[in-house]
C-alpha positions in Angstrom: 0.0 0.0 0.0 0.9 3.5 -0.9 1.2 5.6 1.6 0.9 9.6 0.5 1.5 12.2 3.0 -0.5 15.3 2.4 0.3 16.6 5.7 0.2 20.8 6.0 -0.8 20.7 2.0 -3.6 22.7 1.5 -6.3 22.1 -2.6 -6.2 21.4 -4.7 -2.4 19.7 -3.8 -3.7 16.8 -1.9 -5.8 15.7 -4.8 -3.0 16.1 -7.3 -0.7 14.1 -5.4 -3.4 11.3 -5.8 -4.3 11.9 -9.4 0.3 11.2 -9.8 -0.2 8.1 -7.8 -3.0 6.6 -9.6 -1.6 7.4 -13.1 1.4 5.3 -11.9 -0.9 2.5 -11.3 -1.4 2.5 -7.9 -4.2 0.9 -6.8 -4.0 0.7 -2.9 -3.3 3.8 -1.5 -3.4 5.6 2.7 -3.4 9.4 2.3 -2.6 11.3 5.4 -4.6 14.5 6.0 -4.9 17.2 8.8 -7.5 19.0 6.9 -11.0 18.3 6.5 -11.6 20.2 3.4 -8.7 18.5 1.8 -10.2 15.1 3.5 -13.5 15.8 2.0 -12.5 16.3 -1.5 -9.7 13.6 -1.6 -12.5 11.0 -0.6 -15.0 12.1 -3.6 -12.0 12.5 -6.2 -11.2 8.8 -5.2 -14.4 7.2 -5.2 -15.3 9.2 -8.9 -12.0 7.2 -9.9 -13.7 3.9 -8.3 -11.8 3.5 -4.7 -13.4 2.3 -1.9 -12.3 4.1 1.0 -12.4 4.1 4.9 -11.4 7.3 7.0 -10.5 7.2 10.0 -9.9 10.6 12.3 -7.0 10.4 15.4 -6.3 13.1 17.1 -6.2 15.9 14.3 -4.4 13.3 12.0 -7.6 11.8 9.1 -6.1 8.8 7.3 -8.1 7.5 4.3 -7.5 4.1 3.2 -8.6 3.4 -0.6 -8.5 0.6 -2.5 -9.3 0.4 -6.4 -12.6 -1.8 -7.2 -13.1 -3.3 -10.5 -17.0 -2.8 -11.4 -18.4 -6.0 -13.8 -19.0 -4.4 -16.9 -22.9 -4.5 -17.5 -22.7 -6.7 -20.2 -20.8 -9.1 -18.9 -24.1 -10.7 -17.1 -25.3 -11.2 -20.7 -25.0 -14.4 -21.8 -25.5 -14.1 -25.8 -26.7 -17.2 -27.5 -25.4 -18.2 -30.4 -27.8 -18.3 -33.7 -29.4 -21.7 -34.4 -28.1 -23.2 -37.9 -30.9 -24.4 -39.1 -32.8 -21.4 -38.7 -33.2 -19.3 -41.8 -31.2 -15.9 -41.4 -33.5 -12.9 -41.0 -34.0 -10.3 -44.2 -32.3 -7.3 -43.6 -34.2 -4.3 -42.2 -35.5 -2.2 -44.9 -33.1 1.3 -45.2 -34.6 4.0 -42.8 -34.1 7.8 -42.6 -31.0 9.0 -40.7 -31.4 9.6 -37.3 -31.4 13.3 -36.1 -29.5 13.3 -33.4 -31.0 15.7 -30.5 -29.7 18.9 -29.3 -27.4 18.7 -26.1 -29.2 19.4 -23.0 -26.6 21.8 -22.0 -24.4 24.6 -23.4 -21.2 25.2 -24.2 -20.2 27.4 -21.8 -19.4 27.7 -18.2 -20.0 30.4 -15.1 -17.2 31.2 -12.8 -18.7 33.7 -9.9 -16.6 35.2 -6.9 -18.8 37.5 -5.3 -22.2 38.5 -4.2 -23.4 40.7 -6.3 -22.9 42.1 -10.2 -21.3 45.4 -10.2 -20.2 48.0 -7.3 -23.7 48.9 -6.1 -24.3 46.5 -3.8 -27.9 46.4 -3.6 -28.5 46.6 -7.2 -26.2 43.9 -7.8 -27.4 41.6 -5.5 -31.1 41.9 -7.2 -29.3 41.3 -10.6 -27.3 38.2 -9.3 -30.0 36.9 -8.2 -32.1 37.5 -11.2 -29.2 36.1 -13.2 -29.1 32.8 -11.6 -33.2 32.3 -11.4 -32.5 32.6 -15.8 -29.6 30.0 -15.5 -32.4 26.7 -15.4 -34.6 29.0 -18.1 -32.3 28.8 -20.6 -32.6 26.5 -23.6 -29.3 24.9 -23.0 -27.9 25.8 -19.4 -23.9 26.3 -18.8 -21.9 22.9 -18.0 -21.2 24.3 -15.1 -21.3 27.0 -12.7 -18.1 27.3 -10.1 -18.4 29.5 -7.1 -15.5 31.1 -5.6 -14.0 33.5 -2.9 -17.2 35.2 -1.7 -20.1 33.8 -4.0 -19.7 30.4 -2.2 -22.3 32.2 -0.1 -24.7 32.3 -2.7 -25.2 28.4 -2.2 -26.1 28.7 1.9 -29.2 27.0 3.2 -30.6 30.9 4.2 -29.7 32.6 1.0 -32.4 33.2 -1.6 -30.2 32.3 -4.3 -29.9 28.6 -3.2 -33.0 27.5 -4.5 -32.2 28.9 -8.0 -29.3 26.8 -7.7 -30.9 23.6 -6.8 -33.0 23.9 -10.1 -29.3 24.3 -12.3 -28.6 20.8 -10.7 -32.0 19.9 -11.5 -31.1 20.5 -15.2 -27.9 18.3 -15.3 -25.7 21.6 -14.5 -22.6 20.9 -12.4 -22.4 23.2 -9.3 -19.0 23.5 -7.6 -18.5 25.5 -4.2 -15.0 26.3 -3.7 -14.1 24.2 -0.3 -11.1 26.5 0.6 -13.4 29.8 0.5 -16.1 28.0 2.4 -13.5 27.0 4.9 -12.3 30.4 5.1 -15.7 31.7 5.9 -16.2 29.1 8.6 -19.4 28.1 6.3 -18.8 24.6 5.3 -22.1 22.9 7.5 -24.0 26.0 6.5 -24.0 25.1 2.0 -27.2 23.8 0.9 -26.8 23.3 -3.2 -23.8 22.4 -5.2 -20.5 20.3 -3.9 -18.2 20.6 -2.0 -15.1 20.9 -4.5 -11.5 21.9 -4.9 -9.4 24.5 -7.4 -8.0 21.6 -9.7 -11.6 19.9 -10.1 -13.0 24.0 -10.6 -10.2 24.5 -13.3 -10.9 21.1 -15.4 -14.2 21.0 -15.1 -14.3 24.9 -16.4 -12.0 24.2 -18.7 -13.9 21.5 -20.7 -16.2 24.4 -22.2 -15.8 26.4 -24.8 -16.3 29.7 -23.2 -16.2 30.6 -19.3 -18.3 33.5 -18.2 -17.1 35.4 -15.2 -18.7 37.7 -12.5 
């Protein structure tokens, strides 16, 4: 077993430690950790990467044990039955119209958002945050994704009128990440009520896979 010590790191470095570790084929690993934050999203980034893992907190020192787990391919449980001989092969389907394939469900584009509010009046751009994310779900094809950083992680709190707006963007497939470090920083982390908990490399790949990234 692996053992990576991630010890007085702080995200997105735990997590890329890993991500080095598992490209060189590990596949039993024990990460070290003094963070929770950093415990949090080491534990999803494993088990999206198909690790079972156990964590165990001693005394200010979190060690997560992961091992990788091989899930049986669906079709595996399918036993396919070879044709009979002497039955006569079936005529081939008569030539149909191509397919049209459907529109994507979501856009091309991305949302990055570190504050409260749009612009420097602060109540005005409050309204017109909020206002901004209630259009989000409306749209024909909502962003990819929608990453909220330094202050707009409060945007996702349980008491905040914008949480419900983004509830319905997860509703619609759309990927809503809440920076962990800010919400650490704002002692907020038991207090978010939409979105995950994430870190800056997931924020930063998962941004980067669209084709445009809107800021506010």
């Amino acid at each position: 077993m692996k053992t990576v010590n991630a010890k007085s790191t702080v995200c997105p470095e735990p997590v890329s430690m890993l991500k080095a570790e598992i490209n060189r084929g590990e596949t039993e690993l024990e990460v070290l950790l003094d963070n929770p934050v950093s415990a949090f999203n080491v534990m999803r980034f494993l088990e999206s990467n198909r690790f079972s893992v156990q964590l165990q907190d001693d005394e200010g020192t979190i060690t997560i044990s992961a091992r990788k787990t091989e899930q049986v391919p669906k079709t595996a449980a399918l036993t396919e039955q070879p044709p009979d001989p002497v039955q006569e092969a079936p005529a081939a389907p008569a030539p149909q119209a191509a397919a049209v394939c459907p529109e994507p469900a979501s856009g091309t584009f991305s949302v990055l958002i570190t504050g409260q509010a749009i612009g420097n009046d602060q109540e005005l751009g409050e309204a017109l945050m909020k206002s901004f994310l209630r259009s989000l779900p409306r749209m024909k094809r909502p962003p990819i994704a929608v990453a909220l950083m330094n202050d707009g992680v409060k945007l996702a709190l349980f008491d905040s009128s914008s949480c419900d707006h983004l509830k319905n963007l997860e509703k619609k497939g759309v990927s809503v990440l809440v920076c962990g470090a800010c919400a650490n920083h704002f002692n907020i982390l038991d207090q978010v009520g939409a979105g995950s908990i994430s870190n800056m490399l997931e924020i930063v790949e998962t941004l980067n896979e669209a084709g445009k990234i809107m800021t506010l």
